[in-house]
VOPAGU-2260 file (C-alpha; in pm, 1 decimal, decimal comma):
REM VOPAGU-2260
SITE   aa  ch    i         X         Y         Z
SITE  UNK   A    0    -839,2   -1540,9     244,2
SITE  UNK   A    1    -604,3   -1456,1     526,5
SITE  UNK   A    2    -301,8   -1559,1     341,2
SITE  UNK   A    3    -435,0   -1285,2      62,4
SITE  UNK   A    4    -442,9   -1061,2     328,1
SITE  UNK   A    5     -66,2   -1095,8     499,0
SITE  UNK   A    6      76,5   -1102,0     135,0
SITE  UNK   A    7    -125,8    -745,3       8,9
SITE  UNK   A    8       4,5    -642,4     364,9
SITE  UNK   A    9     309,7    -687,4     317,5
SITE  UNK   A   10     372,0    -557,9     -24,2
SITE  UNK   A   11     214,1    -268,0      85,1
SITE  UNK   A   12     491,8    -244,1     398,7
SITE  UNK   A   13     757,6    -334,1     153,1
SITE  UNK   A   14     721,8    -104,8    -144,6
SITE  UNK   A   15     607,8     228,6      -6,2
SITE  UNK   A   16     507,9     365,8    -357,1
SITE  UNK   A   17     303,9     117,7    -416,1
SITE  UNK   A   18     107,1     211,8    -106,5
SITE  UNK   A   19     118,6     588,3    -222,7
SITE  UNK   A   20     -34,7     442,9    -562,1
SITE  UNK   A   21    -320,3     251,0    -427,1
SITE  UNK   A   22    -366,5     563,8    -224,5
SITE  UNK   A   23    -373,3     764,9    -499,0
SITE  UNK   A   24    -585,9     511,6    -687,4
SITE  UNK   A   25    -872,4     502,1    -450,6
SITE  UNK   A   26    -863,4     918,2    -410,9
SITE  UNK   A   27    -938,7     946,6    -772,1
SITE  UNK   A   28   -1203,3     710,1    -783,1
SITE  UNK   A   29   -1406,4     855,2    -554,1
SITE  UNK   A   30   -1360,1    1177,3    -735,1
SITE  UNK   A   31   -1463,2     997,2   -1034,6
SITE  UNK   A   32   -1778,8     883,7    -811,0
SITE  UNK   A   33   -1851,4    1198,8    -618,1
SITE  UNK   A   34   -1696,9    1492,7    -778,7
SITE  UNK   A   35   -1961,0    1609,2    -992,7
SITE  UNK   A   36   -2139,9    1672,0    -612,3
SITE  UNK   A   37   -1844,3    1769,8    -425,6
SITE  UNK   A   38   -1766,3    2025,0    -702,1
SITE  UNK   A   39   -1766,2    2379,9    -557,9
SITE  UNK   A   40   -1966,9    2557,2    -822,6
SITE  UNK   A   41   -2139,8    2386,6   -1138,0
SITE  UNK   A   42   -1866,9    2342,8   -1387,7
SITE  UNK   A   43   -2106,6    2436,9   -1672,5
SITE  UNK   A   44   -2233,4    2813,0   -1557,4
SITE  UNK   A   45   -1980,8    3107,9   -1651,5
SITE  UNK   A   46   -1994,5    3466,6   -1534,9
SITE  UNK   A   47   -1803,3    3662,4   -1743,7
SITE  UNK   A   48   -1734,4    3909,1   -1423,8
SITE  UNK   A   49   -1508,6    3673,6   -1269,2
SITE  UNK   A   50   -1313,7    3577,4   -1619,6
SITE  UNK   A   51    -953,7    3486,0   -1610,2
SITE  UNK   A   52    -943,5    3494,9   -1257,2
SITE  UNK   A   53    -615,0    3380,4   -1092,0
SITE  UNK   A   54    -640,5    3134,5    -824,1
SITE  UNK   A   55    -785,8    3242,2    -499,4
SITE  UNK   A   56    -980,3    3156,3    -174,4
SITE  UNK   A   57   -1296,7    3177,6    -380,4
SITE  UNK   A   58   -1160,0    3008,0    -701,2
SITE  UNK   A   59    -841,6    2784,1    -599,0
SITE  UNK   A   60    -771,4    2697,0    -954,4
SITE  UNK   A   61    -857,8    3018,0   -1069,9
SITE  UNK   A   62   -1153,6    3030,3   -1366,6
SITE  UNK   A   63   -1100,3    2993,3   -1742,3
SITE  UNK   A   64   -1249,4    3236,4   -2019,0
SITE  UNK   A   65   -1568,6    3222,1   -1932,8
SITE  UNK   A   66   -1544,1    3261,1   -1608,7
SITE  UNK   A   67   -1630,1    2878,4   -1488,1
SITE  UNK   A   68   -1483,1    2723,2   -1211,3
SITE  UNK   A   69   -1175,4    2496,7   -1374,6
SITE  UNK   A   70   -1142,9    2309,7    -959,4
SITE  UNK   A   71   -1513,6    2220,1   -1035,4
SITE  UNK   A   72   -1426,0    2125,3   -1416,3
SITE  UNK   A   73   -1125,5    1941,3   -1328,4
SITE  UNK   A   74   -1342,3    1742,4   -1086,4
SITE  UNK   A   75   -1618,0    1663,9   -1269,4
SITE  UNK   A   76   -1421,9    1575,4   -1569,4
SITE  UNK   A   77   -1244,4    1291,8   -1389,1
SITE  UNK   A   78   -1582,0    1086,5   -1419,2
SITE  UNK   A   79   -1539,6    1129,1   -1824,1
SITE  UNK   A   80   -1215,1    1027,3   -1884,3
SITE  UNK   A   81   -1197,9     724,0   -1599,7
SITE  UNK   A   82   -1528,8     601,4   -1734,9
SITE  UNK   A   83   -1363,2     665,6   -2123,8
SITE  UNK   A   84   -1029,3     425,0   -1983,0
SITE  UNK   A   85   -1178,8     176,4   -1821,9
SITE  UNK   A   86   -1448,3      97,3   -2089,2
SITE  UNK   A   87   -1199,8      61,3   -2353,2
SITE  UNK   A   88    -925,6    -110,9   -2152,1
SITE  UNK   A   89   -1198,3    -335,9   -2017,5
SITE  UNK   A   90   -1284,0    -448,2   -2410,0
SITE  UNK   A   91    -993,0    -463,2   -2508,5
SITE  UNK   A   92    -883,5    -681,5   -2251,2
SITE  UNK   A   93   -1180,7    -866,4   -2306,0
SITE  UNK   A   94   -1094,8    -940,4   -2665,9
SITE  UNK   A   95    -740,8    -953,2   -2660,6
SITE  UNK   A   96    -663,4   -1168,2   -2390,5
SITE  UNK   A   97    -958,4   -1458,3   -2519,5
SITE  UNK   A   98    -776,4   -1421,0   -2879,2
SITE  UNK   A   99    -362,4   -1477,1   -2759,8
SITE  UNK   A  100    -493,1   -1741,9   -2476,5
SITE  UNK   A  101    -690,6   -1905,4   -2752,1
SITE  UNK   A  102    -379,0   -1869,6   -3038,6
SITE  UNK   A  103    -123,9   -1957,2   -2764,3
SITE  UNK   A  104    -252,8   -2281,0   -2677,3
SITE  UNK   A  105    -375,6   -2406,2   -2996,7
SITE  UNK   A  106    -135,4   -2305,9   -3219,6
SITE  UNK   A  107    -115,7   -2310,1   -3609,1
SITE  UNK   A  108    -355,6   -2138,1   -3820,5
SITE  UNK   A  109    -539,2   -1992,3   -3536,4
SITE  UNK   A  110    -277,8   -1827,8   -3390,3
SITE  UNK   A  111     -91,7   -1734,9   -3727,4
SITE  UNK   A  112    -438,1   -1523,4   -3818,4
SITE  UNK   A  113    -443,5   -1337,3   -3449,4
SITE  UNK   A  114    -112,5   -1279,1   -3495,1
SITE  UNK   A  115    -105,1   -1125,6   -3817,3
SITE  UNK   A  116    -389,3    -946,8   -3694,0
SITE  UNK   A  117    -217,1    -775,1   -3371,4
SITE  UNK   A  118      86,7    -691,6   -3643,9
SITE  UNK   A  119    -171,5    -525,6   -3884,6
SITE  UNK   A  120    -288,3    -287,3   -3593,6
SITE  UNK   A  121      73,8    -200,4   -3475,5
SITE  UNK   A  122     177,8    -137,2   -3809,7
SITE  UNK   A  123       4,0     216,8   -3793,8
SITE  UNK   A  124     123,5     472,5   -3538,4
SITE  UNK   A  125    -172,2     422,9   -3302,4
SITE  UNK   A  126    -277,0     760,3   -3235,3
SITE  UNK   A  127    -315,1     857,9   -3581,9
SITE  UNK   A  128    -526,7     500,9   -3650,0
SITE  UNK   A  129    -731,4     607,2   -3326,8
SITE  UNK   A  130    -770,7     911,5   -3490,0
SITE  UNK   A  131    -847,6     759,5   -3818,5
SITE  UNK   A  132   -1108,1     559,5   -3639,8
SITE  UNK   A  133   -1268,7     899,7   -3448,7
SITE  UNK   A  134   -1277,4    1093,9   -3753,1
SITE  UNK   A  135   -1428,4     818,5   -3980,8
SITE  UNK   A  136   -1666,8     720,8   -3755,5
SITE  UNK   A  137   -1783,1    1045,1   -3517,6
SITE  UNK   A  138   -1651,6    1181,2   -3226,9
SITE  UNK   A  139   -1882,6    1059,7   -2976,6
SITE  UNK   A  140   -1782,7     880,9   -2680,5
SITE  UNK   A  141   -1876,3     550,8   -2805,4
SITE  UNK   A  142   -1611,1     610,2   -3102,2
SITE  UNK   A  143   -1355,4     704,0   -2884,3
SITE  UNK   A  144   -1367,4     419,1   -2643,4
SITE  UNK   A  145   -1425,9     155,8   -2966,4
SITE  UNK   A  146   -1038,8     376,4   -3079,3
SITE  UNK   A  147    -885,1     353,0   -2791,3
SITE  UNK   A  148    -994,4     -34,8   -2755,0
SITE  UNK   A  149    -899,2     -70,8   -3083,0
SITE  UNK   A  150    -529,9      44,5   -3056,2
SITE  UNK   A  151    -447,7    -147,9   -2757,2
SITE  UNK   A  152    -597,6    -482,0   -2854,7
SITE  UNK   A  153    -212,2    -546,4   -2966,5
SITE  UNK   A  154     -95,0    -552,8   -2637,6
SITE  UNK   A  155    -305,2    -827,1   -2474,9
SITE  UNK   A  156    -304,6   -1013,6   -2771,0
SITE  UNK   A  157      89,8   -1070,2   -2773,4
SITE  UNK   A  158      93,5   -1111,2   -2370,7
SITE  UNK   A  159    -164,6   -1341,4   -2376,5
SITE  UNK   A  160     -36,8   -1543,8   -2672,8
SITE  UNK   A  161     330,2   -1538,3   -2538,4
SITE  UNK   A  162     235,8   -1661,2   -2171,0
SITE  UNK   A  163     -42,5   -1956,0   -2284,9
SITE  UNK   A  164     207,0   -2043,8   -2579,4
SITE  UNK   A  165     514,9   -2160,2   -2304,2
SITE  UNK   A  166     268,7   -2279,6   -2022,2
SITE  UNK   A  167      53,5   -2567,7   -2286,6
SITE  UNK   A  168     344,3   -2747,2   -2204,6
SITE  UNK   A  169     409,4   -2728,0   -1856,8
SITE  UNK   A  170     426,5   -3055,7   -1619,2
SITE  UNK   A  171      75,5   -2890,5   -1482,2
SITE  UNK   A  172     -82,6   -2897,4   -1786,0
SITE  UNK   A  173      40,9   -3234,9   -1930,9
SITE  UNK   A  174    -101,9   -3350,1   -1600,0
SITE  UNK   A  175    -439,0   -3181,2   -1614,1
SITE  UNK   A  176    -493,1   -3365,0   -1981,7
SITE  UNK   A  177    -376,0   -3676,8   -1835,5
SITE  UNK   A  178    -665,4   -3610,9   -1559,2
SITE  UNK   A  179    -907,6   -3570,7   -1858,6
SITE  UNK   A  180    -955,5   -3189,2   -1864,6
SITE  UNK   A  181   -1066,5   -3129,6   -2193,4
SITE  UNK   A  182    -929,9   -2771,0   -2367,6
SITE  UNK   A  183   -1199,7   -2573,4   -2278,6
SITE  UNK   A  184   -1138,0   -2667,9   -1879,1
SITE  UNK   A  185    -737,6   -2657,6   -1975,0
SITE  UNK   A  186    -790,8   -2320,8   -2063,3
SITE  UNK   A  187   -1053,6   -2180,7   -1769,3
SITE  UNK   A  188    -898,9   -2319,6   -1509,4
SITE  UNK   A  189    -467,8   -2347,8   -1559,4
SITE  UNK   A  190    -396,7   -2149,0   -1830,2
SITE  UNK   A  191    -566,5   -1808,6   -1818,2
SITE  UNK   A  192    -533,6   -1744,2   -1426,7
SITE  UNK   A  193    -169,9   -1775,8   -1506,7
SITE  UNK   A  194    -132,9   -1546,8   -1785,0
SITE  UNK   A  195    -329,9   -1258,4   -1499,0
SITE  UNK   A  196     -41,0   -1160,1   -1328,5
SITE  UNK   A  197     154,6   -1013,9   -1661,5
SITE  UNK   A  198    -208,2    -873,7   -1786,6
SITE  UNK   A  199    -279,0    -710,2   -1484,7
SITE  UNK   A  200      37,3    -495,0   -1492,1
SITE  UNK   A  201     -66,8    -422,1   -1853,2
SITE  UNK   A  202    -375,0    -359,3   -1757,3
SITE  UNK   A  203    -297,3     -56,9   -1536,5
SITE  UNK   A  204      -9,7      97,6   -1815,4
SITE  UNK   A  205    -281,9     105,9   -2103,5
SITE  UNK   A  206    -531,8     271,5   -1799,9
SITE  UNK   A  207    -305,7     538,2   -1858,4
SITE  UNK   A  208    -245,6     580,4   -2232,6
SITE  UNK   A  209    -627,8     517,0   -2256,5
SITE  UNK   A  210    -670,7     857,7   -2069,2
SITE  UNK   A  211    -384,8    1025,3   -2246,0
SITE  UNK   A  212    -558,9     891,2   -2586,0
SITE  UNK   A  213    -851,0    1040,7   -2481,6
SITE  UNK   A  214    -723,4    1373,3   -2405,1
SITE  UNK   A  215    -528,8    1381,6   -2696,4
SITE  UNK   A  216    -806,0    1344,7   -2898,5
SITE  UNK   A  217    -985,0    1581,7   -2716,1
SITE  UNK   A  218    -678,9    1842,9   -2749,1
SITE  UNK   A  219    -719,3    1804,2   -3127,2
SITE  UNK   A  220   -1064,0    1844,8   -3154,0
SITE  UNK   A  221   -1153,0    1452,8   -3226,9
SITE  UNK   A  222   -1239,5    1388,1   -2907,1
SITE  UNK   A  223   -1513,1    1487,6   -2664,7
SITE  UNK   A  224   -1680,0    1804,1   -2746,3
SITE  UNK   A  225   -1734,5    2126,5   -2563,3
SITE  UNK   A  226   -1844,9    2241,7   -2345,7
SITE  UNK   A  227   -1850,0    1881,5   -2145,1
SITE  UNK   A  228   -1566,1    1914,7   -1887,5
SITE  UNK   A  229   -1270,1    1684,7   -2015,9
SITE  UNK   A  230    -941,6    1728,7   -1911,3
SITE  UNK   A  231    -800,4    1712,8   -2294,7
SITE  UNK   A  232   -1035,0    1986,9   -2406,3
SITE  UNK   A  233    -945,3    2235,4   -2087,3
SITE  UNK   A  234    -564,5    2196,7   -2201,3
SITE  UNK   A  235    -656,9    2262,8   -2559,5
SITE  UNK   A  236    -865,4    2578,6   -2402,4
SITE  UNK   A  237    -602,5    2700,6   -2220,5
SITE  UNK   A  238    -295,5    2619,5   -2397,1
SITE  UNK   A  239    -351,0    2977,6   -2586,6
SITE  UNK   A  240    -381,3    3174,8   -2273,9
SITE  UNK   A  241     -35,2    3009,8   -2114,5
SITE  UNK   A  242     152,1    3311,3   -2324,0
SITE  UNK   A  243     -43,9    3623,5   -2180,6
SITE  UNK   A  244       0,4    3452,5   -1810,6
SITE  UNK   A  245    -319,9    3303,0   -1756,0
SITE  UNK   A  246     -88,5    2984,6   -1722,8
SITE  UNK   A  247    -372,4    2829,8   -1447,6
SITE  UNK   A  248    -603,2    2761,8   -1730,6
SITE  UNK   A  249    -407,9    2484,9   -1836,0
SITE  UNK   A  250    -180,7    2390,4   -1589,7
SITE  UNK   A  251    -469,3    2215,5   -1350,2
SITE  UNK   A  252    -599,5    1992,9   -1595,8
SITE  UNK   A  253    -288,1    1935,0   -1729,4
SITE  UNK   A  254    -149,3    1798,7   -1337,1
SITE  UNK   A  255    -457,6    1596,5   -1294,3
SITE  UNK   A  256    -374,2    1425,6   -1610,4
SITE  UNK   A  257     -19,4    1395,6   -1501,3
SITE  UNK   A  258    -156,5    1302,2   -1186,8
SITE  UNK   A  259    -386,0     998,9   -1322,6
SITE  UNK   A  260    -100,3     823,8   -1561,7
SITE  UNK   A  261     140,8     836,6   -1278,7
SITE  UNK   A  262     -47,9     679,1   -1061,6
SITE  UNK   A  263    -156,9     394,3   -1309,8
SITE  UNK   A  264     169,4     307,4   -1366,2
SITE  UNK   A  265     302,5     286,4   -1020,4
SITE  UNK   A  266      -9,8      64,2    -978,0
SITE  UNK   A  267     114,2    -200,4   -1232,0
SITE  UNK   A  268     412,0    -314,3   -1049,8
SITE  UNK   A  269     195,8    -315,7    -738,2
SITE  UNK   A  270     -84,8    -515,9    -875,1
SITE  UNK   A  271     188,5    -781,7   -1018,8
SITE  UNK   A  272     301,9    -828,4    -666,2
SITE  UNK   A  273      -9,9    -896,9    -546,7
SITE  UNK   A  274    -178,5   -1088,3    -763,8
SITE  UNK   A  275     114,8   -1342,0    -873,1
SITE  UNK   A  276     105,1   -1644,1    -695,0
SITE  UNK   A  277     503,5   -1723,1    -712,8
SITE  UNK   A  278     576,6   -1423,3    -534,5
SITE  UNK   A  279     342,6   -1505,4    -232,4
SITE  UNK   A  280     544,3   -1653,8      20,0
C-alpha cells in the first residue's frame, strides 16, 4: 500500500497536468454531490423581472429567459449529466470488456461473433444510432444512458479483445495452466487485471463523449427534457439569444461542458500512469 502511494506521488510531482486533472476531477464531483445545495437560488423558480440579466454580484452568470439563475442551473445540472456518463460508461464497460476478454482468450467462433458484433455497431455514425435508439425508444434518461452505452460498447470490446488476445500466450499464462488454473481463474486473476491499465484510459475518454452525447441529445431535443437543468438543453436555450448579445445564456453551460471533457481526458493519461504496473518503479 505504501509503494501505491510513492508511485501516485510521484506521477502527480512529475506530470503537473495530471495533478491539475485530478484536481479538477474531484471539484466537479463534489459539485455533482453538493451543488443542488450549494446552488445560490433554486434553479427551477423564474422571475420574469430579472430576465436576461447580464452577469452581476447578484447573478454571476447572469439569468436566462425566464429569469432563473443559469450559476444555480449550471450547478445543479452537473449531477444529471455525471450521473448520465458514468451509468452508461459503467455498462458499457461492464459488457464490453467481459465480451473482448472472453473472445480474446478463447478465440474462434466466440470471438468471430463479438467481433462482428462491435463492427455492426461502428458501422453507423454513432450519434445518429444513439439517436436512433432515443427516438425509437423515448427520451427518458434510462434511454439515453442504454444509447450512450450502446455506442461505446465498440470500444471496450476491441481493447479488451486486442490485449487478452496477445497476453493467452504469455510465459505467465502458459505457467499459470501448467499450475492448474483452469480458464475461469486464467481469466480473473492474469488476464483481465492486465487488460485495466489500457481500459482505464478509455474509460475516462468515453466519460467525456458520454457527456457530450448527452448534451447533444439534449441540444436536439432527444435528450433530457425541460425544464430539468442539463447543460445540453441550456446551450440549445441560449444558442438563439447569442445574436441579440445575451451571449451569457449559453456561454456558461457551454464552459462547464468544455470544462468536464477536458478534464476527462487529461485524466486518462494520468490514470494509465497510475494504475499500470510496468510503469511503477
Amino acid at each position: 500500500m505504501n509503494a501505491m502511494f510513492k508511485h501516485a506521488r510521484y506521477v502527480l510531482q512529475e506530470n503537473p497536468l495530471t495533478l491539475f486533472a485530478f484536481g479538477l476531477f474531484f471539484f466537479l464531483v463534489l459539485l455533482a454531490a453538493f451543488g443542488q445545495v450549494l446552488a445560490p437560488y433554486d434553479p427551477l423558480a423564474s422571475d420574469t423581472a430579472v430576465a436576461l440579466q447580464a452577469p452581476s454580484l447578484a447573478h454571476w452568470f447572469g439569468t436566462d429567459q425566464l429569469g432563473r439563475d443559469i450559476l444555480s442551473r449550471v450547478m445543479t445540472a452537473t449531477r444529471l449529466d455525471f450521473a448520465i456518463a458514468l451509468s452508461a460508461v459503467a455498462l458499457s464497460f461492464i459488457i464490453g470488456s467481459v465480451l473482448g476478454c472472453g473472445a480474446g482468450f478463447f478465440g474462434g467462433g466466440f470471438e468471430r461473433a463479438v467481433g462482428r458484433t462491435a463492427d455492426t455497431i461502428m458501422a453507423f455514425p454513432l450519434f445518429v444510432l444513439a439517436m436512433g435508439i432515443v427516438a425509437a425508444l423515448g427520451n427518458s434518461v434510462a434511454n439515453i444512458v442504454l444509447a450512450t452505452a450502446v455506442i461505446n460498447l465498440p470500444f471496450y470490446i476491441r481493447v479488451a479483445r486486442t490485449e487478452a488476445s496477445v497476453l493467452r500466450n504469455a510465459e505467465f499464462i502458459e505457467a499459470a495452466r501448467l499450475a492448474g488454473g483452469g480458464n475461469a481463474r486464467i481469466l480473473a486473476l492474469h488476464i483481465y487485471p492486465n487488460i485495466l491499465p489500457p481500459m482505464m484510459v478509455q474509460i475516462s475518454l468515453n466519460m467525456g463523449w458520454a457527456i457530450l452525447n448527452a448534451a447533444g441529445l439534449s441540444f436536439i431535443g432527444l435528450g433530457v427534457r425541460p425544464p430539468t437543468p442539463e447543460w445540453g438543453i441550456m446551450v440549445a436555450e441560449g444558442a438563439s439569444y447569442i445574436i441579440t448579445g445575451e451571449w451569457w445564456i449559453a456561454l456558461f453551460p457551454g464552459a462547464a461542458l468544455m470544462l468536464a471533457v477536458f478534464c476527462f481526458n487529461l485524466l486518462g493519461d494520468g490514470l494509465r500512469d497510475l494504475i499500470d504496473p510496468r510503469r511503477r518503479t
